[in-house]
Backbone of each chain as ProteinMPNN parsed JSONL, in Angstrom:
{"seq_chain_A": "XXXXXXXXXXXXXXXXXXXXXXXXXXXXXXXXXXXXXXXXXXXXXXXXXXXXXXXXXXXXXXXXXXXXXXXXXXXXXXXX", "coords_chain_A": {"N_chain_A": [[0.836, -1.203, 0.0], [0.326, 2.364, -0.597], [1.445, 5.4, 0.668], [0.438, 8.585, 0.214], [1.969, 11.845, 1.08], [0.937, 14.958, 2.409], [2.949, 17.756, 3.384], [2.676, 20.826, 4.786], [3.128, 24.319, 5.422], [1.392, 26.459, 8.653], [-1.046, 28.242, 8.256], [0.209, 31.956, 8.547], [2.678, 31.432, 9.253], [5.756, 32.168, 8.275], [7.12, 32.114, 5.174], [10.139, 31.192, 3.796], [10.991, 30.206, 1.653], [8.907, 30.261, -0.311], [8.368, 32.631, -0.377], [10.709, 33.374, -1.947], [10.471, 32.584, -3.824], [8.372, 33.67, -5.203], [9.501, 36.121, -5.982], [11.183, 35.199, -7.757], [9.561, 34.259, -9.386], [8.391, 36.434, -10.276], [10.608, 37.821, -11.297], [11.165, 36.639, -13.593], [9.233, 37.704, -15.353], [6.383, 36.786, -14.541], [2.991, 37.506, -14.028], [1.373, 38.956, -11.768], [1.357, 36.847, -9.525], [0.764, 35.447, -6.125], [1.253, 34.483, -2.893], [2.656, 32.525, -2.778], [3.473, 29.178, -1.559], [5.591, 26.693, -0.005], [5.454, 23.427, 0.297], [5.88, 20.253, 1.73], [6.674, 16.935, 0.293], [5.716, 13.923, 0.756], [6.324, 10.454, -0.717], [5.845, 7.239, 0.178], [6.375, 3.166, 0.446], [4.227, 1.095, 2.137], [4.029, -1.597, 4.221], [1.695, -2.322, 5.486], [-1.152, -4.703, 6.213], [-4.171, -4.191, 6.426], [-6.152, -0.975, 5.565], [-6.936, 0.368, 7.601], [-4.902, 0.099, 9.41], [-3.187, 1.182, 8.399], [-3.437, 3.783, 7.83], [-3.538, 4.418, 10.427], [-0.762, 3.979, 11.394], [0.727, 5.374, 9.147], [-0.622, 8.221, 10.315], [0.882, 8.045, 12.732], [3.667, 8.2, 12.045], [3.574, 10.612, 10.737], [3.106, 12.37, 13.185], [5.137, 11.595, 14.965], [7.524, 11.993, 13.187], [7.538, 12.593, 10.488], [6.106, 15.87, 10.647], [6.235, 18.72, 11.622], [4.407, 19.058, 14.257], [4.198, 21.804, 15.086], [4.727, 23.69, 13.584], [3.722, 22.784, 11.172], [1.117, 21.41, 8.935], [-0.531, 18.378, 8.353], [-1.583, 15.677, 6.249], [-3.189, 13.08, 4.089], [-3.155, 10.403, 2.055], [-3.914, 7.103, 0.869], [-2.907, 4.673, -1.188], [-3.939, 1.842, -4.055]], "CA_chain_A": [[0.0, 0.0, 0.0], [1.179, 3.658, -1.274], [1.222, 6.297, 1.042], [1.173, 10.475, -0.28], [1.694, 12.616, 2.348], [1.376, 16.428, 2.095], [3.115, 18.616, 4.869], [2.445, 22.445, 4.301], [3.611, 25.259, 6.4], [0.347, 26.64, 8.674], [-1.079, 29.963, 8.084], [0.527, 32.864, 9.232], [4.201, 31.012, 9.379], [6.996, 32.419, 7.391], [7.593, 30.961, 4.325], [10.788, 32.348, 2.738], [11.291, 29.559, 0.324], [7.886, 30.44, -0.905], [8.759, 33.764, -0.524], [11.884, 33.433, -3.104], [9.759, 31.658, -5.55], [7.419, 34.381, -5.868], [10.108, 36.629, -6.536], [11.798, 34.522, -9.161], [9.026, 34.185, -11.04], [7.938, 37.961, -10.741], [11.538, 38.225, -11.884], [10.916, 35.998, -15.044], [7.996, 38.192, -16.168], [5.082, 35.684, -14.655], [2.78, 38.916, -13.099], [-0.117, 38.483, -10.735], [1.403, 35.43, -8.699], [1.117, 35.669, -5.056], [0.452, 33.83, -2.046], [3.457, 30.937, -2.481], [4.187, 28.269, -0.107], [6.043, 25.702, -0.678], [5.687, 22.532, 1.629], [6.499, 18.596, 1.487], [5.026, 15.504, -0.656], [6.474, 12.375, 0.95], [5.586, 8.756, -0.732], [6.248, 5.956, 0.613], [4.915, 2.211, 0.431], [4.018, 0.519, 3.461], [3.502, -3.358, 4.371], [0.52, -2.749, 6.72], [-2.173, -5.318, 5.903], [-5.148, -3.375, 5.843], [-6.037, 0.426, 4.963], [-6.922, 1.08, 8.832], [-3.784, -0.168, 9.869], [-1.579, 1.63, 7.368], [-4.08, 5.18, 8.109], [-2.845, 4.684, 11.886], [0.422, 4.115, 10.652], [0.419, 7.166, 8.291], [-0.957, 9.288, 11.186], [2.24, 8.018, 13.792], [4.679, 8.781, 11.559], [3.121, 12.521, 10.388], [3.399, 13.063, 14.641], [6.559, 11.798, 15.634], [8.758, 12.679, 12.493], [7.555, 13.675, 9.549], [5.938, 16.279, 10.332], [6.519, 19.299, 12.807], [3.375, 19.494, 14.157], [4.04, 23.413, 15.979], [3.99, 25.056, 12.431], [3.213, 22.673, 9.766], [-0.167, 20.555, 8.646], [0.075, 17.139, 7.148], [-2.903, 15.058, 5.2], [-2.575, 12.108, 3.42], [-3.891, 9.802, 1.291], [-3.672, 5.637, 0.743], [-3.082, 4.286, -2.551], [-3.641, 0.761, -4.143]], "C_chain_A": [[0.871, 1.253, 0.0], [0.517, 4.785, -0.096], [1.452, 7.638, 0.239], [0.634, 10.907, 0.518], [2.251, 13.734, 1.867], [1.703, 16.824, 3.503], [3.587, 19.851, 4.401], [2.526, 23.386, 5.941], [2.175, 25.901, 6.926], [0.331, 27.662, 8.753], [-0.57, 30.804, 9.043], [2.215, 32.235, 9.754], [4.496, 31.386, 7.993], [7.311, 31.457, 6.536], [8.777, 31.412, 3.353], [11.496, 31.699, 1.787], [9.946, 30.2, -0.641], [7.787, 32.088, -1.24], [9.636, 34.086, -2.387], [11.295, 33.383, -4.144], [9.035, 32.754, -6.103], [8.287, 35.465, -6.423], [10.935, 36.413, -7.371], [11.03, 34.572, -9.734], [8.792, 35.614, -11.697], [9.612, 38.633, -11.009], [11.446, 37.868, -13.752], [10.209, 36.739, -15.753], [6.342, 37.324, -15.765], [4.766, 37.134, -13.395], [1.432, 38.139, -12.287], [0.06, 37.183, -9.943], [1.674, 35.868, -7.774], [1.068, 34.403, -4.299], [1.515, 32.576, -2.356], [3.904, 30.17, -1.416], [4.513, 26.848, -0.518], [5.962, 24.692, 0.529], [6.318, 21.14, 0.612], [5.697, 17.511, 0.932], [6.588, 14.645, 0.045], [5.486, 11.381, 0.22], [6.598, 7.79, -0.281], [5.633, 4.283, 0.66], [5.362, 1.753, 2.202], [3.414, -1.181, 3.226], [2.372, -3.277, 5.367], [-0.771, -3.177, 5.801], [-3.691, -4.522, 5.197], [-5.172, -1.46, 5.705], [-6.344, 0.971, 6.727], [-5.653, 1.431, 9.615], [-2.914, 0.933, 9.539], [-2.685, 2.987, 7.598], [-3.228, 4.905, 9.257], [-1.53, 4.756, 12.196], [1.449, 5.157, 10.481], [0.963, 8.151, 9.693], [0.279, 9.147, 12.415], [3.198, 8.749, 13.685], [4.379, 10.005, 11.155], [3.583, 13.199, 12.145], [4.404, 12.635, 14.976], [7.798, 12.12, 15.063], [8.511, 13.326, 11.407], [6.788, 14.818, 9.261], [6.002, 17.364, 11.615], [5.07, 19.963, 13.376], [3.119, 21.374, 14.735], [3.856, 24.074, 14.741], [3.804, 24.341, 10.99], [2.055, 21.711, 9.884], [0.467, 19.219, 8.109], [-1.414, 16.84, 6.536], [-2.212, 13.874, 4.88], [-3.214, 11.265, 2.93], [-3.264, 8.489, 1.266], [-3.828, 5.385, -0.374], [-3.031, 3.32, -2.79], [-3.519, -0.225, -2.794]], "O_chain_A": [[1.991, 1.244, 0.511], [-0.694, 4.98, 0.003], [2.521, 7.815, -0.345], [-0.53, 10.774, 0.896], [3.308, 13.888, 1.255], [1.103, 16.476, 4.519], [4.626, 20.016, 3.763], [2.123, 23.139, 7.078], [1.416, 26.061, 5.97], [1.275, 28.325, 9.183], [-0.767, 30.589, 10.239], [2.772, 32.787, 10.702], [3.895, 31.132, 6.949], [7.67, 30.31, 6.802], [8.515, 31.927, 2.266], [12.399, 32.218, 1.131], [10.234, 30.601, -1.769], [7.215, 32.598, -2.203], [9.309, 34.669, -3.42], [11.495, 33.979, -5.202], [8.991, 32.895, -7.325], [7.849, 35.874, -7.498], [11.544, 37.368, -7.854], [11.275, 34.933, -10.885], [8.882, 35.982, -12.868], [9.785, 39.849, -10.915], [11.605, 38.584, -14.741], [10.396, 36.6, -16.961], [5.386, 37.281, -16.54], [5.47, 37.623, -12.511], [0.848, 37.057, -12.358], [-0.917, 36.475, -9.696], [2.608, 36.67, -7.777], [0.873, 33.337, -4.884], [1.012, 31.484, -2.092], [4.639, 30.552, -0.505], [3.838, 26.074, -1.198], [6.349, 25.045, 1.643], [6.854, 21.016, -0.489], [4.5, 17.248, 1.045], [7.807, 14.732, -0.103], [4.265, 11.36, 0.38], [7.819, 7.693, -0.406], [4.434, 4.158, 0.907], [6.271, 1.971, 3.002], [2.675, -1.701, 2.39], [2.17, -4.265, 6.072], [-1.326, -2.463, 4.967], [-4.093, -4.364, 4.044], [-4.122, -0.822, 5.773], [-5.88, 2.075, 7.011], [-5.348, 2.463, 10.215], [-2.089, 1.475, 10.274], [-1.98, 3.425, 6.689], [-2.043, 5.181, 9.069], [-1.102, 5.459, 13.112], [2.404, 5.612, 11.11], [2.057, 8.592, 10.046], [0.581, 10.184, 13.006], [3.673, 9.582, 14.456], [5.393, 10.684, 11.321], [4.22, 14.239, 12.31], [4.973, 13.549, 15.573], [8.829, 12.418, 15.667], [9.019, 14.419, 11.158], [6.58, 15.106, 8.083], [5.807, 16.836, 12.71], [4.664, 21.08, 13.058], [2.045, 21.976, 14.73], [2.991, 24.944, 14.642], [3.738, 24.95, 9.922], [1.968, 21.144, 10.974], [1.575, 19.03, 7.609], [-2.258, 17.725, 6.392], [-1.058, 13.584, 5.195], [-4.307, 11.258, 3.495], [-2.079, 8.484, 1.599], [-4.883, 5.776, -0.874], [-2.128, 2.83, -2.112], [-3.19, -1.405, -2.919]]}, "seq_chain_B": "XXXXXXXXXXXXXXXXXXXXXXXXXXXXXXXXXXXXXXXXXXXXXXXXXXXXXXXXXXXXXXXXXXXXXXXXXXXXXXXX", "coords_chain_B": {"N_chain_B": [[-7.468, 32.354, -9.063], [-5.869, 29.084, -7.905], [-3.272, 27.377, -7.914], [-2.347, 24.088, -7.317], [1.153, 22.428, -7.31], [3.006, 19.536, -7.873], [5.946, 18.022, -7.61], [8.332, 15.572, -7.955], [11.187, 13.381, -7.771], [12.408, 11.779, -10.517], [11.839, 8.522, -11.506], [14.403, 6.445, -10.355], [16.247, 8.255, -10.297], [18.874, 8.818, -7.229], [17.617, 9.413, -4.335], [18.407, 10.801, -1.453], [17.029, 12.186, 0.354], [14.519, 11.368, 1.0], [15.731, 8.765, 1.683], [17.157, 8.837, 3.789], [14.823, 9.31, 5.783], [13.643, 7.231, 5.129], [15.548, 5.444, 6.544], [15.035, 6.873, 9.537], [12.35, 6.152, 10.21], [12.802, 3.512, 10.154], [14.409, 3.604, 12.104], [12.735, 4.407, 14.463], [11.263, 2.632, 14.598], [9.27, 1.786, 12.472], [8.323, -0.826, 11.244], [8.466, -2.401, 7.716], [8.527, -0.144, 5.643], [9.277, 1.645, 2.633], [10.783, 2.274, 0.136], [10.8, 5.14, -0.358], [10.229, 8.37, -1.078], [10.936, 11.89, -1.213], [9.266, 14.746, -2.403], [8.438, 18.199, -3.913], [6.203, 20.706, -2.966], [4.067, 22.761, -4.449], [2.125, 25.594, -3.576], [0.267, 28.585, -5.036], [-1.105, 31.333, -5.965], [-3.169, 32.992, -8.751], [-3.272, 35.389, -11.204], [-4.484, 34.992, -13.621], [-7.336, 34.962, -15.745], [-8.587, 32.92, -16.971], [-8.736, 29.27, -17.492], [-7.8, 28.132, -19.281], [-4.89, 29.788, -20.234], [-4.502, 29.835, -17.389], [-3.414, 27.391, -17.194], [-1.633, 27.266, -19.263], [0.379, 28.993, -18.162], [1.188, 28.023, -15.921], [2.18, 25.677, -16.596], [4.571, 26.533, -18.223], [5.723, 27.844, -16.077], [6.688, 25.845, -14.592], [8.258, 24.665, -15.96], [10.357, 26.618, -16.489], [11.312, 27.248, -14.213], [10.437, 25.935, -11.218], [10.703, 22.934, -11.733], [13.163, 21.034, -12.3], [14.03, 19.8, -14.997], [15.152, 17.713, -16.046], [15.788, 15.599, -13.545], [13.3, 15.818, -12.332], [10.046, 15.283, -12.141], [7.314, 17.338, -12.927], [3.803, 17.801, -11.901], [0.244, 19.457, -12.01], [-2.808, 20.649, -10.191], [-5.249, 23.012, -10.727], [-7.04, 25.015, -8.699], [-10.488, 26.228, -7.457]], "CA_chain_B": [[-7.129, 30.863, -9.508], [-5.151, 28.494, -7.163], [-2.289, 26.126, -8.389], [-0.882, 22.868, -6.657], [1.839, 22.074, -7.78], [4.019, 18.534, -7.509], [7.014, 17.978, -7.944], [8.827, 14.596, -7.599], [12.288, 12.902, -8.397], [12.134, 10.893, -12.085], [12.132, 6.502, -11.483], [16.471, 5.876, -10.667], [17.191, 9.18, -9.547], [18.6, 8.98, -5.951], [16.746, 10.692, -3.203], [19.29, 11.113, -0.285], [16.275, 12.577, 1.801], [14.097, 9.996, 1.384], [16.298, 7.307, 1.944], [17.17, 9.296, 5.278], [13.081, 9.863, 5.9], [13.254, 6.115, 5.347], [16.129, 5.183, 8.012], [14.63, 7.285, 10.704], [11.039, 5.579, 10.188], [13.001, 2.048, 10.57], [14.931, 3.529, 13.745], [11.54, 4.55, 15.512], [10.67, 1.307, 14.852], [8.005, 1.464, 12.203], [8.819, -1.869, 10.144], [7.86, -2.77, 6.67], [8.404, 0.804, 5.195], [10.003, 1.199, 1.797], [10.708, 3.157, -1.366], [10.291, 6.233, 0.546], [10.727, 9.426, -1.705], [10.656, 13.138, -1.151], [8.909, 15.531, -3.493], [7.912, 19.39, -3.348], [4.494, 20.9, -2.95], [3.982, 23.939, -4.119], [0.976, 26.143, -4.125], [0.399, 29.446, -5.61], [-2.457, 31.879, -6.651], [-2.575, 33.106, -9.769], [-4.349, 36.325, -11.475], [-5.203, 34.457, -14.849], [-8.566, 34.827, -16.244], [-9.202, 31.539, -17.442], [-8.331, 27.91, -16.921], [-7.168, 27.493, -19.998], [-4.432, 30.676, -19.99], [-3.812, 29.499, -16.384], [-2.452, 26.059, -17.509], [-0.288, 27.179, -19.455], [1.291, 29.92, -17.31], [1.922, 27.31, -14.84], [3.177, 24.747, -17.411], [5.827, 27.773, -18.853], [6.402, 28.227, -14.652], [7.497, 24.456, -14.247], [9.322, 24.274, -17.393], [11.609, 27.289, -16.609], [11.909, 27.556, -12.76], [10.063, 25.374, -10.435], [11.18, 21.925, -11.965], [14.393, 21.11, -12.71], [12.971, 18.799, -15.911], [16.196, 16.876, -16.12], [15.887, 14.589, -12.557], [12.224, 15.474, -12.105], [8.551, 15.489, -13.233], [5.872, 17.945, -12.321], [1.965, 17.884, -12.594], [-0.402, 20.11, -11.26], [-4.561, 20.733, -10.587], [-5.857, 24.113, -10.412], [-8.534, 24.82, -7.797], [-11.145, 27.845, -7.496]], "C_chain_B": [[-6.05, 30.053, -8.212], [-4.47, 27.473, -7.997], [-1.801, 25.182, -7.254], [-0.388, 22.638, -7.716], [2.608, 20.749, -7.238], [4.736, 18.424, -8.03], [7.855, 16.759, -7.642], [9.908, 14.358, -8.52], [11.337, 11.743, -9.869], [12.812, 9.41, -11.16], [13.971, 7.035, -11.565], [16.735, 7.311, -10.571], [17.227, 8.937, -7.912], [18.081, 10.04, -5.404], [17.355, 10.574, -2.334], [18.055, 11.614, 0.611], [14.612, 11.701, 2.301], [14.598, 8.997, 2.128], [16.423, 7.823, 3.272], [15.558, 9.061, 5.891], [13.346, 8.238, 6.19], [13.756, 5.353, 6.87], [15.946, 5.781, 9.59], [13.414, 6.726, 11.078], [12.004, 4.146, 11.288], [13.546, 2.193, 12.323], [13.844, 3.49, 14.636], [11.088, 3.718, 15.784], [9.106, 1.238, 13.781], [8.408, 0.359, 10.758], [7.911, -2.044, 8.645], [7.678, -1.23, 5.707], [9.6, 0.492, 4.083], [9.484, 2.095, 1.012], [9.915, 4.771, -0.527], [10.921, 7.409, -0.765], [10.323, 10.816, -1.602], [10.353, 14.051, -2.132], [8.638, 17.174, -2.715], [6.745, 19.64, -3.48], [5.023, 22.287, -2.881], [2.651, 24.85, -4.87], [0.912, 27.736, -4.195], [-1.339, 30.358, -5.98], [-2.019, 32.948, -7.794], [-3.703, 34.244, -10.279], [-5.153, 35.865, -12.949], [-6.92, 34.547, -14.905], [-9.292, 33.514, -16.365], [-8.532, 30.452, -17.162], [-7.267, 27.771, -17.311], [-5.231, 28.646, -20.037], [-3.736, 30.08, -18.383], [-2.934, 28.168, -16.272], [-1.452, 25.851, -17.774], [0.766, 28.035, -19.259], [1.942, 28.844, -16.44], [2.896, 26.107, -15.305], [4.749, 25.691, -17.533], [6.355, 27.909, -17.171], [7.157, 26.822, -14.432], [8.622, 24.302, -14.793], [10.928, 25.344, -16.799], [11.966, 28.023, -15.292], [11.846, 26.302, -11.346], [10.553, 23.7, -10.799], [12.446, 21.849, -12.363], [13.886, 19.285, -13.928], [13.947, 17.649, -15.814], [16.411, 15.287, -14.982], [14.486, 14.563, -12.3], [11.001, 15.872, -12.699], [7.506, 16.583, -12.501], [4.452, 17.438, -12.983], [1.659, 18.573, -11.571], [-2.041, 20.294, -11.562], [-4.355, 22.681, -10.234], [-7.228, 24.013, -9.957], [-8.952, 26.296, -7.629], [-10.875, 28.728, -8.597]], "O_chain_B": [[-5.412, 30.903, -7.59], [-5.134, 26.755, -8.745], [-0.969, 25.515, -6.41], [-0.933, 22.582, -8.818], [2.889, 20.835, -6.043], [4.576, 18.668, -9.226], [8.314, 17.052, -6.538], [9.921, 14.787, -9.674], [10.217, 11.254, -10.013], [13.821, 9.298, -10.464], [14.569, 7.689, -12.418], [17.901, 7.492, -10.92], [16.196, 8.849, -7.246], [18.046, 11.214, -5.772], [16.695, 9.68, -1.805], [18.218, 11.345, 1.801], [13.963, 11.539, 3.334], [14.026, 8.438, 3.063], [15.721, 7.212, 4.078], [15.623, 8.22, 6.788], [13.287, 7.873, 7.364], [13.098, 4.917, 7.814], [16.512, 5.334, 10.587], [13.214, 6.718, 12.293], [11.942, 3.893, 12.491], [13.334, 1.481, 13.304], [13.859, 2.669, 15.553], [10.496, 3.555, 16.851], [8.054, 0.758, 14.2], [8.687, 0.708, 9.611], [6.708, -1.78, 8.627], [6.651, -1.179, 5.031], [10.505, -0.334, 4.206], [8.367, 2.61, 0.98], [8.76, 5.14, -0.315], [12.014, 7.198, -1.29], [9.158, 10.981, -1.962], [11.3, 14.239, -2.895], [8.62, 17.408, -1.506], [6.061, 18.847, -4.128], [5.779, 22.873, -2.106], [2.272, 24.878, -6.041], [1.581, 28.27, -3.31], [-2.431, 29.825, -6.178], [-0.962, 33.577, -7.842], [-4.868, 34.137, -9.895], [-6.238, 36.335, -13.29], [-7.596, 34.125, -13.966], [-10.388, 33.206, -15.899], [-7.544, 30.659, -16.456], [-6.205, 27.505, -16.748], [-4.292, 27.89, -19.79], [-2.518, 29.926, -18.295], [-2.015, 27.952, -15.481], [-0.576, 25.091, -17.362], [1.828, 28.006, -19.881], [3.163, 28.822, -16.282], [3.914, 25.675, -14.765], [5.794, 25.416, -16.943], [7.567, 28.104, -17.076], [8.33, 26.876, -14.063], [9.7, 23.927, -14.333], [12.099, 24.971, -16.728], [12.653, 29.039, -15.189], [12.803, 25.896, -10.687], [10.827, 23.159, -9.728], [12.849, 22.887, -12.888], [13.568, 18.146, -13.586], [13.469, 16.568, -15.472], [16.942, 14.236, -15.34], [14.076, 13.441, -12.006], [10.915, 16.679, -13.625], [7.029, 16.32, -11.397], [4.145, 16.926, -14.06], [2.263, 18.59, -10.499], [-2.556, 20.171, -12.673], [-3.471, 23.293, -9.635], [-8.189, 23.379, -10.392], [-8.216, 27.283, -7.634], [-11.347, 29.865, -8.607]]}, "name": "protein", "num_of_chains": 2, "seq": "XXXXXXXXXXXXXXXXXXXXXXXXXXXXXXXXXXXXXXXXXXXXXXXXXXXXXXXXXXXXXXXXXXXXXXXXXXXXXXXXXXXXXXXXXXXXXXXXXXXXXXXXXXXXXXXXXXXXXXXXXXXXXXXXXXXXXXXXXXXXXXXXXXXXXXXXXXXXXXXX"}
């Protein structure tokens, strides 16, 4: 089973990769782009049997490493 | 307009922060994890008029900043 896990910076945290970006592109000539934030796509597969299992799983690993819960979100989805 | 954007390594490129992502899973102790790979997420709002116009601003944005086409692939949805 296929985990994709999003982990996005939460509103009102500093984003000054997302920052950069917007000023690279509004360097390039791309006008009217605001509002960038750049966060994290992890996949990974997993051997847990069923889809409850491998959700509870998921949700361990989003809280004890991959994901900082003080200023970022996670989500995630089960695939196959 | 809103853009996600993904961003992931291409099949047989190494991921050094995966493979880390992966060996810290196994240390915590969460067994049966594998093929672990790190991608970017990045979302954006965009002043485009239309869908179609917004597609391919963000295509022309992948192509010549946000992807590096050579090790990896983008795709993206537009939402709102």
């Amino acid at each position: 089973m296929k985990a994709l896990i999003r982990i996005t910076l939460k509103n009102g945290v500093l984003d000054p990769q997302g920052k950069a970006i917007e000023n690279a592109l509004g360097a390039l000539g791309f006008a009217g782009v605001s509002d960038v934030r750049q966060g994290k796509l992890i996949e990974l597969d997993l051997a847990a049997a069923d889809e409850t299992a491998a959700r509870a799983e998921v949700e361990r690993m989003c809280q004890s490493l991959l994901a900082n819960t003080v200023i970022e979100n996670y989500s995630f989805e089960l695939v196959g």
